[in-house]
C-alpha positions in Angstrom: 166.4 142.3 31.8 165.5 144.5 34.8 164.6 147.7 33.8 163.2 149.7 36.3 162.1 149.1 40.0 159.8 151.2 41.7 160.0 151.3 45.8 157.3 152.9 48.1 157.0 152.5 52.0 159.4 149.5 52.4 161.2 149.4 55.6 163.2 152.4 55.4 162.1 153.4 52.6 160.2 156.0 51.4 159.9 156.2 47.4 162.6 155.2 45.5 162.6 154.4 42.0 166.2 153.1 40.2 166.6 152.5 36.5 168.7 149.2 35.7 170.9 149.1 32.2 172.2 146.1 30.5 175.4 144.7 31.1 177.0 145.0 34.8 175.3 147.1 37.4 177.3 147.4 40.5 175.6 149.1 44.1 178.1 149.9 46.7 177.3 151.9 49.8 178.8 152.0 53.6 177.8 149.1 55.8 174.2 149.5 57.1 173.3 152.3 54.3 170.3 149.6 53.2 171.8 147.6 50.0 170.0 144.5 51.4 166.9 146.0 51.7 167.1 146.6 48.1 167.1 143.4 47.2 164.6 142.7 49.7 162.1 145.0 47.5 163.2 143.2 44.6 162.4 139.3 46.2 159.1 141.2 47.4 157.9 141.6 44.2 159.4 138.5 42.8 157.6 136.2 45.3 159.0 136.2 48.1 157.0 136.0 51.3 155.3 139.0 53.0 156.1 140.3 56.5 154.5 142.8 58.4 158.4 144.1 59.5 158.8 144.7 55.6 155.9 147.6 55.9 157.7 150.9 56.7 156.6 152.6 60.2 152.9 154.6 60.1 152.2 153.0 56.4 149.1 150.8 56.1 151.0 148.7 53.0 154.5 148.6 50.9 154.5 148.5 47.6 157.5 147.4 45.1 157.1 147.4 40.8 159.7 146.0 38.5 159.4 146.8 35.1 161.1 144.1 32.7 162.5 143.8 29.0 161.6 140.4 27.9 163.0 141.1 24.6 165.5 138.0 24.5 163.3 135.6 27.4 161.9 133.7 25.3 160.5 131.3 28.4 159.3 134.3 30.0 157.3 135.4 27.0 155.8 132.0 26.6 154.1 132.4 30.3 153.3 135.8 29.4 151.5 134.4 26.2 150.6 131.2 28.2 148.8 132.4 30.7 147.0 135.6 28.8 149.1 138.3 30.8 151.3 139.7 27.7 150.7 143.5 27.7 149.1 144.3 24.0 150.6 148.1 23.3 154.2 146.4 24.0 155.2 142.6 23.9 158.6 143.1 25.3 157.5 144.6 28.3 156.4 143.2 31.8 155.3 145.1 34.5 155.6 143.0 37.9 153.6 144.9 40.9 153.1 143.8 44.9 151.3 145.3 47.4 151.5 143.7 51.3 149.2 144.9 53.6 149.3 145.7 57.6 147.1 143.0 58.0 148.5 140.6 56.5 147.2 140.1 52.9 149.0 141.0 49.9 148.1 141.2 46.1 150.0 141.1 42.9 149.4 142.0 39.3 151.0 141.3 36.0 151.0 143.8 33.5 147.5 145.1 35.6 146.5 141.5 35.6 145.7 140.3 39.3 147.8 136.7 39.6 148.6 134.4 42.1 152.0 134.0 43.6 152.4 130.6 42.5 152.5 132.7 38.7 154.5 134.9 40.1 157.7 132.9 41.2 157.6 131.2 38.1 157.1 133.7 35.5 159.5 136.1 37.7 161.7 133.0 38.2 162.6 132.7 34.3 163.9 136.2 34.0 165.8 137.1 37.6 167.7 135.2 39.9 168.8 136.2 43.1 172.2 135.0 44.4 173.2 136.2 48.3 175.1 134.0 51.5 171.6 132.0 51.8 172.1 130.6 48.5 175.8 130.0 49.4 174.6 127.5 52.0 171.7 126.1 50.3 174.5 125.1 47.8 175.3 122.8 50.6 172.0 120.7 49.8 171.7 118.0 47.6 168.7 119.7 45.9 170.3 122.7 45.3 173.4 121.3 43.5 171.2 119.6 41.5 168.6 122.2 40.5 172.0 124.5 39.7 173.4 121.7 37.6 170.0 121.4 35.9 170.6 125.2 35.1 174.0 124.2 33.1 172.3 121.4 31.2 170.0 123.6 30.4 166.6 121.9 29.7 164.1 123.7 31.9 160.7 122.2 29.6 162.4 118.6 29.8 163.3 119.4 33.6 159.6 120.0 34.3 158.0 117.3 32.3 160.3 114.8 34.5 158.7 116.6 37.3 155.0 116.6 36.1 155.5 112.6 35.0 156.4 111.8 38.3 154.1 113.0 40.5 151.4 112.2 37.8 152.9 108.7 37.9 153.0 109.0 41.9 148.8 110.5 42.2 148.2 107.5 39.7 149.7 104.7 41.8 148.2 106.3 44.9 144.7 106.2 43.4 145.9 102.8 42.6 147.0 101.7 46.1 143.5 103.3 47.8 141.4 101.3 45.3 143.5 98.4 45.9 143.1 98.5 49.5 139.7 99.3 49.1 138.5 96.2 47.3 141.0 93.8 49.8 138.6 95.4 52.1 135.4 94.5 50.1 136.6 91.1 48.8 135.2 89.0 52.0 131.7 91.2 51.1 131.9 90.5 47.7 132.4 86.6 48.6 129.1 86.7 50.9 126.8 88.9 48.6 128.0 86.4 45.7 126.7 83.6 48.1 123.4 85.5 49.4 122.9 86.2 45.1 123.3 82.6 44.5 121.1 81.3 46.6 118.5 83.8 45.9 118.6 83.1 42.3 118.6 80.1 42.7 115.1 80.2 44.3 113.9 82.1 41.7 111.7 84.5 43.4 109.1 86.7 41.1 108.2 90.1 41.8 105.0 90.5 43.4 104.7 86.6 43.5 104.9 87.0 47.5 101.8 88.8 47.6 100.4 86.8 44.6 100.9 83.2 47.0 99.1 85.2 50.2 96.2 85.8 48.3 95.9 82.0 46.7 96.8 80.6 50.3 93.7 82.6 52.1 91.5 81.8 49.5 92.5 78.2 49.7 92.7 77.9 53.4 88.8 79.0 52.9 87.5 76.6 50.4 85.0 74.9 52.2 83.0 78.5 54.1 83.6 79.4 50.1 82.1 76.1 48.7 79.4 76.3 51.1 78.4 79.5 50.7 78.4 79.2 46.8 76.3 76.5 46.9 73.5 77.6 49.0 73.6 80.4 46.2 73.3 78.1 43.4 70.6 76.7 45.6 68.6 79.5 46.6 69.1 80.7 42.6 67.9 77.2 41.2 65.2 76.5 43.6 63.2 79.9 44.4 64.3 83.0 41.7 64.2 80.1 38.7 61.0 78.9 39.0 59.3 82.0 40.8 60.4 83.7 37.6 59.3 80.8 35.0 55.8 81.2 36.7 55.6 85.6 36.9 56.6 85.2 33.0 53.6 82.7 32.4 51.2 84.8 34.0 51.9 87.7 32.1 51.8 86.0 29.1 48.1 85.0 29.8 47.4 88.6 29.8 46.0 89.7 26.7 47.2 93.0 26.3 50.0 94.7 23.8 50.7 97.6 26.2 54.4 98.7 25.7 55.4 98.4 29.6 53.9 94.9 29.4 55.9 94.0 27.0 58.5 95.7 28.5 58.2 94.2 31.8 58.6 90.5 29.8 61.9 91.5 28.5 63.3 92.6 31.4 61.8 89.4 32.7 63.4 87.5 30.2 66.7 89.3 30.8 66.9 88.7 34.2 66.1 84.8 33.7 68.8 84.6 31.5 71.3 86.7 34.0 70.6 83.9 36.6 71.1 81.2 34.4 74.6 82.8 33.3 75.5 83.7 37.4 74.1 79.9 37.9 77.0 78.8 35.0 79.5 80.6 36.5 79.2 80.2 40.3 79.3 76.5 39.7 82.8 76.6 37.8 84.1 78.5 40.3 82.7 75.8 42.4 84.5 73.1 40.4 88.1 75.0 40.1 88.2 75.4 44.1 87.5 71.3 44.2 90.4 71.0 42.0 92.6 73.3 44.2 92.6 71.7 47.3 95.4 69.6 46.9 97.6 72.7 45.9 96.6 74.1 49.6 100.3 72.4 50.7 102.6 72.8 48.0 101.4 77.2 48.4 102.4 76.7 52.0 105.6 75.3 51.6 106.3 78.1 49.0 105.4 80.8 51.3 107.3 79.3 54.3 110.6 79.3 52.1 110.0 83.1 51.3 109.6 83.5 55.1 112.8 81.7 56.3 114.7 83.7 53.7 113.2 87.0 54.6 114.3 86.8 57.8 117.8 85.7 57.1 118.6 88.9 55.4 116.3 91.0 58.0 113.5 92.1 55.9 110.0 92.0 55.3 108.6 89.1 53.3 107.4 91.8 50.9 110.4 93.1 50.6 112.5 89.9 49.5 112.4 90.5 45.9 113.8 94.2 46.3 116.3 93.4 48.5 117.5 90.7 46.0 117.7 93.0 43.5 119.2 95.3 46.0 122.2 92.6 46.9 122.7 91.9 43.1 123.2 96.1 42.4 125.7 95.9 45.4 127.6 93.0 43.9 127.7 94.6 40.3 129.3 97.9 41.8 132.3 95.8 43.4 132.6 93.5 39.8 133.1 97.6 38.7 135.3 98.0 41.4 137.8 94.8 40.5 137.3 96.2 36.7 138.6 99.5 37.9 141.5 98.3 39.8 142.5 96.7 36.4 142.9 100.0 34.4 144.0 101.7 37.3 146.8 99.5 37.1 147.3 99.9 33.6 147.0 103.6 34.1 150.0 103.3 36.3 152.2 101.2 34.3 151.6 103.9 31.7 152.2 107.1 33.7 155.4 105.0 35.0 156.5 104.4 31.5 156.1 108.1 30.6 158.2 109.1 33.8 161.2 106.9 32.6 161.4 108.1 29.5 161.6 112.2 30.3 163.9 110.9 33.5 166.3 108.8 31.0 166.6 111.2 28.1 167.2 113.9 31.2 169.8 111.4 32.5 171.4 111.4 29.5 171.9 115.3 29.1 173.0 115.2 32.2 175.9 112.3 31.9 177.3 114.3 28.9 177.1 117.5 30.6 178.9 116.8 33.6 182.4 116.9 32.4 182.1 119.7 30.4 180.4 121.4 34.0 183.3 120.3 35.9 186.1 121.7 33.8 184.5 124.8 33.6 184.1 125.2 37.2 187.7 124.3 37.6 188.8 126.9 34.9 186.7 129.7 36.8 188.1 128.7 39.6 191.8 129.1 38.8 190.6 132.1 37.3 189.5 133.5 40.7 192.3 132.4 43.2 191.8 128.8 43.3 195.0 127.5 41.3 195.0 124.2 42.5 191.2 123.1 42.9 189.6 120.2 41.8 186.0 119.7 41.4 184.3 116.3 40.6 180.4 115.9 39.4 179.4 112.7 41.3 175.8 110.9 40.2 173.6 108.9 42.6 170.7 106.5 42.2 167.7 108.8 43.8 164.6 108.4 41.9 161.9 111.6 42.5 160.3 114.3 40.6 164.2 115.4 40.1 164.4 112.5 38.0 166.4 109.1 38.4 169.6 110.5 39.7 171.3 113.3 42.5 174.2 115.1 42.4 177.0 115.9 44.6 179.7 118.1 44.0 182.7 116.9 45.3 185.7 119.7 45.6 189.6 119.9 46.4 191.0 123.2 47.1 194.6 121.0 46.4 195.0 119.1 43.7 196.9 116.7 45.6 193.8 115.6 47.7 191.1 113.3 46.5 187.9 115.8 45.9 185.3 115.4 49.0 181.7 116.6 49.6 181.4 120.1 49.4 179.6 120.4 53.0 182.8 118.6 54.4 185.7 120.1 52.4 185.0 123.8 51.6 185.8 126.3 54.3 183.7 130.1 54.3 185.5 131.8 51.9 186.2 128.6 49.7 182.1 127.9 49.9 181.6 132.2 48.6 184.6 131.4 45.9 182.9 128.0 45.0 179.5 129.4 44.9 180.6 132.0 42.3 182.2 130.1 40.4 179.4 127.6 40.0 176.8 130.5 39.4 179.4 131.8 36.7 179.4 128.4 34.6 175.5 128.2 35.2 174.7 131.6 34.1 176.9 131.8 31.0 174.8 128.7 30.0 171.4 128.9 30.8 170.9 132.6 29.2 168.9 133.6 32.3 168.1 137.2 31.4 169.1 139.1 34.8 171.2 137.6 37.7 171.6 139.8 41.6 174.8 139.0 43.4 174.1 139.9 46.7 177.9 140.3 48.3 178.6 137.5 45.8 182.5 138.2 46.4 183.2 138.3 50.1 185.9 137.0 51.3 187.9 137.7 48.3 190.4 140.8 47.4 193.4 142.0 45.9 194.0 140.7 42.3 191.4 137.5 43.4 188.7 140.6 43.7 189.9 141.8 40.6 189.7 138.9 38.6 185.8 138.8 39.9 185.1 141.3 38.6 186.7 140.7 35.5 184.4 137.5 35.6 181.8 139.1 36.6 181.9 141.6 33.6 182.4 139.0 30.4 179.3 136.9 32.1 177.6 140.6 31.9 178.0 140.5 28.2 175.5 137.9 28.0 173.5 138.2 30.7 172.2 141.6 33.1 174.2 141.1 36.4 173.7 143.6 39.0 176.0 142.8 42.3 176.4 144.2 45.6 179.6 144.9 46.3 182.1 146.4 49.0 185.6 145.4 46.7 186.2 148.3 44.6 187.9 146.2 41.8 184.2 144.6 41.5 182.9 148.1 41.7 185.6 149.7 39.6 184.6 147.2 36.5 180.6 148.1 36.8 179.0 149.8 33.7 176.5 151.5 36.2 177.6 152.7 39.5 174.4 153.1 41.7 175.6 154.0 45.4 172.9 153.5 48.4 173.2 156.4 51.1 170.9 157.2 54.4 169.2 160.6 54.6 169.4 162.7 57.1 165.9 161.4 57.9 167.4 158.3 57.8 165.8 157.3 54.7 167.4 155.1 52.0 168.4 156.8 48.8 170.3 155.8 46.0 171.9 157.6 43.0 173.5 156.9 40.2 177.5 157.6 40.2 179.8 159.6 37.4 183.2 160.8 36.9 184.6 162.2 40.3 181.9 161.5 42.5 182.7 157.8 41.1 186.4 157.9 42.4 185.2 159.1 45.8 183.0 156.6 46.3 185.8 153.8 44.7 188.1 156.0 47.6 186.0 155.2 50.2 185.6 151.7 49.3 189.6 151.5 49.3 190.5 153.4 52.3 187.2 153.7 54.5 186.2 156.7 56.2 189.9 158.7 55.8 189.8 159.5 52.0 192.5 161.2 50.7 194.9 161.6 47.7 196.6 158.2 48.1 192.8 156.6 47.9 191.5 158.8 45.4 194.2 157.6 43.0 194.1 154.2 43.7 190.8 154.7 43.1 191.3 156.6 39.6 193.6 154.0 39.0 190.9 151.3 39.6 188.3 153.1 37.3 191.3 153.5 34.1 192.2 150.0 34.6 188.4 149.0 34.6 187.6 150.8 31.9 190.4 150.0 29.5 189.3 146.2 30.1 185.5 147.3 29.6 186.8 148.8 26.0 188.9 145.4 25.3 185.9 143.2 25.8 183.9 145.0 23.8 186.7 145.6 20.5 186.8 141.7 21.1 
């Protein structure tokens, strides 16, 4: 529940700090005195958006704390515990604080822990709910009757899996749909690069065979210079070094003389005989494998030409074929990956799908069995506040979304004699604020939500009808914190806190909590306006008895 909220340089004003009790706080105050603004303070620092108008005159920022008992929210301490931001001295307690600047920024902690507003609204969202005329109207929406309804059935965690199965289902398909589109576009490329790879393998190209065929075709092209060249070497080798050496080594063999670099000189002579001989051997092979060679001269040609003509068709060097048939075979891989992508995409799909249909169906079933029991307890709160003779109908509709597989749409009567239409059609102003209340009743006193602000919650009604809100309004207060704005002092009169909200002379906003007789001046006020006297202060004393009596009944119950 709320405990305690702490107010500083918001709009009018100053510093204001008010502390909240269970059960059912009312805040009354003449028109204009600054209830709203209030509340404004409080959706500050729940998560509302910022504006600069909010920021009092000559401050540089507001600032707005709310202090919360978390005792019985149990969703709100799992976020706490969830997302590390559980204060250690005291688990029960939450500390919300904002801070909006002049220019435009503003910052929020949790429990001193700096958080984003997205954490914000929903941690704050599971332990307050704000209910004014906006709401009223939103109840008008599709969306709003449902998420209300939602409230009743009471499954937030199943409520918020349909929601995360969905749009996981949805991010998967449109992965799914971009991939898909992406490979219709890539299928005519894939067709030609399996055509281009084909034919390339087919031709069976080497690496480095291309420069491997240049160098065999120049030496082949040159056979005869070659030829001719190596045999006036054999020639010059067989018919002047040969002999001219045979004859130098005879001569120095007639010398008779054992001096070592004669003998010397022989070897080397020797050496270099045989040398000749071998390059003699060697140059003449050579000689024969370029003879048998000469008729390959054509078939390297042709080869060569082939590797040409393909180079060019894919518009790259001759030297480059072999990579860029390697190149065209990587490409062609990626988009077989591709296709094989698309295929567990798919399946990934079919799979998120199937996980959405189940949370959406076990969903739809909660809420099929709960809608009768929602309707008659709308109607019974209705008759209970004026409304003797409505009707009101829950009606489903196929609408599949992150809501699930279904909408709602309340359908009322105010007379029970008419068939029940939609809401935005049938109910009239005050019908719509009786209707609303009623609703926010039934969803309240089943979804446990820790603290619920009625924000002038019961305009438009009076008399014994303002009196039997109240009434209302106090049994849902034994089960959940309400705290309403109010200007009907039956509602006021039935409060077990009585804050009132005044203007300062300054014209700052105050507010103070309300006792014995200044509490029957106030309930005075509220019952005759601005002329109090002793016919309103004892209606007004009357009002409090009454109240208070039926405050001591609930609780002996």
């Amino acid at each position: 529940m709320l405990a305690y909220l702490t107010v500083r340089n918001f709009a009018l004003v100053a510093d204001l700090e008010l502390h909240f009790a269970g059960g059912l706080t009312v805040i009354t105050g003449e028109s204009g005195a600054g209830k709203s603004i209030l509340l404004d303070a409080l959706g500050l620092v729940l998560g509302q958006r910022a504006s600069r108008a909010q920021i009092r005159p000559n401050s540089e920022a507001c600032e707005v704390c709310a202090e919360f008992d978390v005792s019985h929210a149990p969703q709100a301490q799992d976020l706490l515990l969830t997302n590390g931001l559980g204060d250690k001295d005291d688990l029960s307690r939450c500390v919300v604080r904002r801070i909006a600047s002049v220019d435009g920024r503003s910052r929020a902690w949790v429990n001193d822990t700096p958080v984003s507003l997205a954490t914000l609204r929903e941690l704050c969202g599971s332990m307050v709910a704000i209910h004014d005329q906006f709401a009223q109207q939103q109840l008008l929406g599709v969306t709003t009757q449902l998420s209300w309804f939602d409230d009743f059935v009471a499954q937030p965690q199943l409520v918020e899996k349909v929601k995360k199965s969905f749009r996981n289902w949805r991010a998967r398909a449109d992965e799914f749909e971009t991939e898909r589109e992406r490979s219709n576009q890539a299928r005519e490329r894939r067709e030609l690069l399996q055509y281009q790879v084909n034919e390339l393998d087919a031709f069976q190209l080497q690496e480095s065979e291309f420069e491997q065929l240049s160098s065999r075709y120049k030496r082949l092209n040159q056979t005869q210079s070659i030829l001719a060249a190596v045999g006036q070497a054999i020639d010059a080798l067989e018919e002047h070094h040969v002999p001219g050496i045979g004859r130098t080594r005879a001569d120095l063999d007639r010398v008779d003389d054992h001096s070592p670099e004669l003998d010397s000189a022989r070897e080397l002579l020797d050496g270099v005989e045989v040398g000749i001989d071998e390059s003699v051997r060697q140059l003449r092979a050579y000689a024969e494998s370029l003879a048998d060679d000469e008729d390959s001269l054509d078939e390297v040609a042709v080869r060569l030409d082939q590797i040409h003509d393909l180079a060019r068709k894919h518009r790259v060097l001759s030297a480059d074929l072999f990579s860029k048939t390697r190149e065209l075979r990587m490409e062609l891989d990626a988009l077989d990956e591709g296709e094989n992508r698309l295929t567990e995409l798919q399946k990934s799909v079919e799979t998120a799908q199937e996980d959405f249909l189940e949370n959406a169906n076990e969903l739809s079933r909660l809420r099929t069995r709960s809608a009768t029991p929602f309707a008659d307890a709308v109607i019974s709160t209705l008759h209970d506040i004026g409304m003797r003779q409505a009707t009101f109908e829950v009606t489903f509709f196929e609408s599949e979304g992150e809501a699930g597989l279904e909408r709602v749409d309340f359908a009322v009567s105010a007379n029970s004699r008419y068939e029940p239409g939609p809401l935005k059609t049938i109910a009239s102003g005050g019908e719509l604020s009786r209707i609303s209340l009623a609703i926010l009743v039934v969803v309240a006193s089943n979804s446990k939500l820790p603290c619920l602000i009625l924000d002038e919650a019961d305009i438009g009604v009076g008399g014994t009808t303002a009196d039997e809100v109240g009434r209302m309004l106090s049994r849902l207060a034994e089960r959940t914190q309400v705290v309403c704005v109010t200007h009907a002092p039956q509602v006021a009169a039935l409060g077990d806190t009585h804050l009132r909200v005044l203007k300062t002379r300054d014209q700052d906003i105050a507010a103070c909590e309300l006792t014995g007789g200044d509490r029957v001046e106030e309930l005075a006020r509220m019952v005759g306006g601005h002329r109090i006297n002793a016919e309103s202060r004892k209606y007004a004393s009357v009002l409090l008895r009454e109240a208070q009596e039926f405050n001591r009944t609930q609780l002996s119950k």
